[in-house]
C-alpha positions in Angstrom: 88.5 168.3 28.5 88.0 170.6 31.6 86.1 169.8 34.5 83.4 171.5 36.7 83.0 172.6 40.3 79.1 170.8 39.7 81.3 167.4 39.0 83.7 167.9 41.8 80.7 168.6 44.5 78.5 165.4 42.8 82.2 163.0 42.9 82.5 164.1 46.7 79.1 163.3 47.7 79.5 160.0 45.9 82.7 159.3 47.7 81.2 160.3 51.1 78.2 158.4 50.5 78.9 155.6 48.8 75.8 155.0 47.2 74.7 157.4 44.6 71.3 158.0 45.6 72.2 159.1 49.2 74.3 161.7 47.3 71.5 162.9 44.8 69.1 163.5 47.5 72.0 165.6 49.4 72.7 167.6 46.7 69.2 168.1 46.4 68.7 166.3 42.7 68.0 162.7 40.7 70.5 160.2 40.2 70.4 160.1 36.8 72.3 163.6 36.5 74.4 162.7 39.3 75.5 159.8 37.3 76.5 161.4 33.6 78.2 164.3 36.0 80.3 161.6 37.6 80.8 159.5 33.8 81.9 163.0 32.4 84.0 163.9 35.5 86.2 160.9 34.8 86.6 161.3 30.8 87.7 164.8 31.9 90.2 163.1 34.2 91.4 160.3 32.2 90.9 157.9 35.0 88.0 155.7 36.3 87.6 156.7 40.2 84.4 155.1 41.0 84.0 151.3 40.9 80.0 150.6 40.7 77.4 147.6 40.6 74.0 147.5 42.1 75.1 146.3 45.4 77.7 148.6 45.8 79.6 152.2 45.1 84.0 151.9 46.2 86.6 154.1 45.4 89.4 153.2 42.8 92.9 153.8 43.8 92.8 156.6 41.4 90.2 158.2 43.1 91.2 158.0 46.5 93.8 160.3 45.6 91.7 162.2 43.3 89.4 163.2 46.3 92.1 164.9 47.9 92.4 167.2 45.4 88.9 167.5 45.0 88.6 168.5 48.3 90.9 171.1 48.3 89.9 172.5 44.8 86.5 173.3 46.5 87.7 174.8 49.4 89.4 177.2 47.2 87.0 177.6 45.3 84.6 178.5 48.1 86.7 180.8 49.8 87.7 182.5 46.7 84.6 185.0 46.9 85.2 185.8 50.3 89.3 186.7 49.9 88.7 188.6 47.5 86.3 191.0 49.7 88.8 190.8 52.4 92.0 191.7 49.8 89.5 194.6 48.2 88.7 195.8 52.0 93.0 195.7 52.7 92.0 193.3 55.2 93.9 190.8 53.7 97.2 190.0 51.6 100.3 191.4 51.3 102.6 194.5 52.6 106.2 194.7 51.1 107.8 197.3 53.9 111.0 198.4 53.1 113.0 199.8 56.9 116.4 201.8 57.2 118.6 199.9 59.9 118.2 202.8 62.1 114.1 202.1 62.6 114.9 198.7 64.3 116.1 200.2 66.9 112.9 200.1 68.3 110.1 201.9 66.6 109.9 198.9 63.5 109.2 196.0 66.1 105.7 198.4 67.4 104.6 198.7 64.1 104.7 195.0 63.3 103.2 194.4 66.0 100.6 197.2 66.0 99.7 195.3 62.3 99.7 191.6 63.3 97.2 192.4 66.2 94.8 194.5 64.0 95.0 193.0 60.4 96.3 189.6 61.2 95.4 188.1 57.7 97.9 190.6 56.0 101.2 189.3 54.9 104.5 191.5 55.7 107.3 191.3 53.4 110.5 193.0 55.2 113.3 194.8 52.9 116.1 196.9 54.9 116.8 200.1 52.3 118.3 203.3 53.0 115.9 205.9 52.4 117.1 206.5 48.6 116.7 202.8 47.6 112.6 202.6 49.6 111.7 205.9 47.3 113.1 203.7 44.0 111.4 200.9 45.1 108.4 202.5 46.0 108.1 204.3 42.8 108.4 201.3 40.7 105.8 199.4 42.3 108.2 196.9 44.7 107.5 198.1 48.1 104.4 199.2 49.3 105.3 201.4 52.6 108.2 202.8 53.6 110.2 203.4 57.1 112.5 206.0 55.9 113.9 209.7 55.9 111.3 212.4 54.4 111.3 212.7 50.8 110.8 215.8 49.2 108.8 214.6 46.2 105.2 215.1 48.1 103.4 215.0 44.8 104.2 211.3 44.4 104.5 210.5 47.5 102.5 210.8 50.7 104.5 211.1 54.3 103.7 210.7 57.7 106.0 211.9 60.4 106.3 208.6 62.7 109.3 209.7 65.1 111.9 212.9 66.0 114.9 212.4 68.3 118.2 214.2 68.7 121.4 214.0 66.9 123.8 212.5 68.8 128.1 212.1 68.8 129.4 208.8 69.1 132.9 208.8 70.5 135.7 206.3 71.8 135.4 205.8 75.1 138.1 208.3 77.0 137.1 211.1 74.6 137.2 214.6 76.1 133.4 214.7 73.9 132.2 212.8 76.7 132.9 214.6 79.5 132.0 217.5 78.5 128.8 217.8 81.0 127.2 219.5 78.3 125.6 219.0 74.3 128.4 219.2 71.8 128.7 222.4 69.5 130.3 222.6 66.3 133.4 224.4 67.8 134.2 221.3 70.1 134.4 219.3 67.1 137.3 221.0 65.1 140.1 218.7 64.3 138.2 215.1 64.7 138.5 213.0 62.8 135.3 211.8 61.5 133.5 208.5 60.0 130.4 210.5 57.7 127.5 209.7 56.2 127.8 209.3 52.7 126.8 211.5 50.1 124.9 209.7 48.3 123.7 206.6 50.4 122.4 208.4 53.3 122.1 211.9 51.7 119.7 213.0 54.4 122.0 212.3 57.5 124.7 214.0 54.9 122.6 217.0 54.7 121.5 217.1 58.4 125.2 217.0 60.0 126.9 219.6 57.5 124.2 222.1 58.3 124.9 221.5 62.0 129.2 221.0 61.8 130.1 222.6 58.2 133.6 221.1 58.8 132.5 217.5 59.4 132.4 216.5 55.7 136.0 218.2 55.9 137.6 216.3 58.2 136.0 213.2 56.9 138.4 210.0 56.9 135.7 207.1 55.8 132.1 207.3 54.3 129.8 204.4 54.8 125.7 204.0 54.6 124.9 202.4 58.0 124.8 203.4 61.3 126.2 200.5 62.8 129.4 200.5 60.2 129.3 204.0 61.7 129.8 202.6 65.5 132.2 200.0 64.7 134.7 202.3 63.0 134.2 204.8 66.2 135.2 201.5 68.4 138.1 200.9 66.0 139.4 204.5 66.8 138.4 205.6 63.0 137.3 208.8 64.5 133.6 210.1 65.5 130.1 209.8 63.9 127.3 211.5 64.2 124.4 209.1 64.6 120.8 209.0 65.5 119.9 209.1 69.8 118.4 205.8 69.1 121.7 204.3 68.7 122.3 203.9 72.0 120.2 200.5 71.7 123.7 199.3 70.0 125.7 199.3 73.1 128.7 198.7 71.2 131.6 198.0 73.7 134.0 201.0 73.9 131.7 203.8 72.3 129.8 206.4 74.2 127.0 209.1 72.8 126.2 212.7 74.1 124.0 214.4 72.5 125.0 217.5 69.7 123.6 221.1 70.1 121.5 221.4 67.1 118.8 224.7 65.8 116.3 222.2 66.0 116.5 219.8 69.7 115.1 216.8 68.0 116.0 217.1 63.9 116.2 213.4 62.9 112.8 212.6 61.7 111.2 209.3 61.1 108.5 209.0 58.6 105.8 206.5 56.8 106.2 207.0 53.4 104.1 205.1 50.6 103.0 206.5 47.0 100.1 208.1 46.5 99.2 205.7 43.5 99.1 202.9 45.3 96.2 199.9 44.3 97.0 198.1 47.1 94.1 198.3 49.7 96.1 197.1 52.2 98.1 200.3 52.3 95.0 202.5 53.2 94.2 199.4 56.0 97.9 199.8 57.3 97.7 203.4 57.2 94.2 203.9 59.5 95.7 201.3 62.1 99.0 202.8 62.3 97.8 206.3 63.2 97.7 206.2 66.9 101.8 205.7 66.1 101.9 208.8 64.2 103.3 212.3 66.2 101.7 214.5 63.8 
């Protein structure tokens, strides 16, 4: 036998009261009522949690711990109505943001904050994905935005350019790279030796540096995801990588950046990414309060 909010409200009163006809006139009724809500109350819980004679109304050990709950159940019960306007408005619930490694290098840490100071009440669920996995996960319902590489799939999935910087070498320290005085071209770069994006894991990056240096995935010697696997191998004297500007964050001891001549100055982009099917309020929320971040 279940049990009613009406029963819960009419056993609290009791409980606060003690006496059953200070309760009935707070909840604004008889005592007889209030009496058969309280008898049926505890059939439905199996337990006796009043103890009552005409001098006097106690709580049984039973339901001194029942009141707890009782307590709680209500307060659920009466903020229910009003989370669920604030999850329907995306003022409240729950983001699941999937980041590449490369946005904490500064521009992940503004967004979170941008979000805790304007929709406080919303939950953020943090996932670091290369830009590959985020699209997977965003199709299939797992993530809800994306920091990550622009997709080319604009029918399912809308974009907003966040960041641009430059494409930048990162060399041993000692390399005749760095003291150029100059960008790097492609022609400086013949005969490195060089840790590359992979194919498949960071296709964009892939895509970005063999359109700049058509010999790079040539002279390749190891192919890894990350941009920081990228920097340790350059320490290690594995050869150069091309990496993000925003590297330079990671001062890894014994590596040094200068920047590579590119057609476009600034060609690594940045974007929001979420799908366009989205049910999740939230998004739309996340989405208005992050626009002053957006460049375009």
């Amino acid at each position: 036998m279940a049990f009613t909010l009406e029963q819960l409200r009419g056993f609290v009163a009791v409980a606060d009261e003690l006496h059953f006809g200070r309760a009935a006139a707070r909840l604004a009724m008889t005592q007889p009522p209030l009496s058969r809500q309280i008898q049926k109350l505890e059939r439905a819980v199996g337990a006796q949690l009043l103890e009552r004679d005409n001098r006097r109304v106690a709580l049984t050990a039973a339901g001194e711990v029942f009141l707890v709950e009782a307590r709680r159940l209500l307060t659920l019960a009466d903020g229910a109505p009003e989370l669920a306007r604030r999850v329907s408005s995306g003022s409240s619930g729950l983001l699941r943001i999937g980041f590449t490694a490369a946005s904490t290098y500064g521009l992940l840490g503004q967004l979170l904050n941008e979000l805790a100071r304007e929709l406080p009440d919303v939950d953020v669920d943090l996932s670091e994905l290369v830009t590959r996995e985020q699209v997977a996960g965003l199709r299939a319902g797992e993530l809800d935005l994306g920091l990550a590489r622009p997709t080319v799939d604009q029918q399912a999935f809308g974009s907003r350019l966040l960041h641009r910087e430059a494409l930048c070498v990162a060399a041993p320290l000692g390399s005749p790279l760095l003291a150029l005085g100059r960008p790097v071209e492609a022609d400086d770069l013949a005969g490195e030796a060089v840790v590359m994006h992979s194919p498949t894991r960071a296709r964009y990056f892939y895509d970005l540096v063999v359109g700049a240096v058509p010999t790079a995935s040539e002279n390749a010697v190891h192919t890894v995801g990350q941009v920081l696997t990228m920097l340790w191998l350059v320490a290690a004297g594995r050869g150069i990588a091309f990496v993000p500007e925003s590297a330079a964050r990671l001062p890894i001891e014994g590596v040094g950046l200068v920047r590579l001549r590119t057609p476009v100055p600034q060609p690594v982009e940045l974007h929001l990414l979420w799908s366009r099917d989205t049910t999740n309020p939230a998004v739309w929320r996340a989405l208005e309060v992050l626009e002053a971040l957006a460049e375009l």
